[in-house]
Residue, then its C-alpha position, 0 to 999 in steps of 0.5 A: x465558534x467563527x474562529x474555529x471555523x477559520x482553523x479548519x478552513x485551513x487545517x483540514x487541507x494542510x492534514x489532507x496534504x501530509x496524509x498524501x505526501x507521507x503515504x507517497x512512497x517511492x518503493x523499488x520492487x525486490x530483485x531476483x536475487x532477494x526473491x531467489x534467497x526466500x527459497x520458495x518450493x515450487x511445484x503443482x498448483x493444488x487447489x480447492x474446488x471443481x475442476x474446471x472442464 
């Protein structure tokens, strides 16, 4: 029991330690030219409810 306890007194920091280091991620946001290439319609906005007003 003791030694188990000795095991996760370190492999609880170590696991929590992976998880924020592989969750890191050091994306680029896409450029125009990839958004441009998505061919969105553009167009009015409609929506669903009251109208404010």
């Amino acid at each position: 029991m003791k030694q188990a306890i000795k095991i996760s007194a370190w492999l609880l920091p170590v696991l929590f330690a992976v998880l924020i280091i592989s969750c890191h991620t050091n994306s680029v946001p896409p450029s125009t030219e990839l958004i441009k290439q998505l061919n969105l319609k553009r167009g009015d906005i409609i929506s669903c409810g009251m109208a404010d007003g």
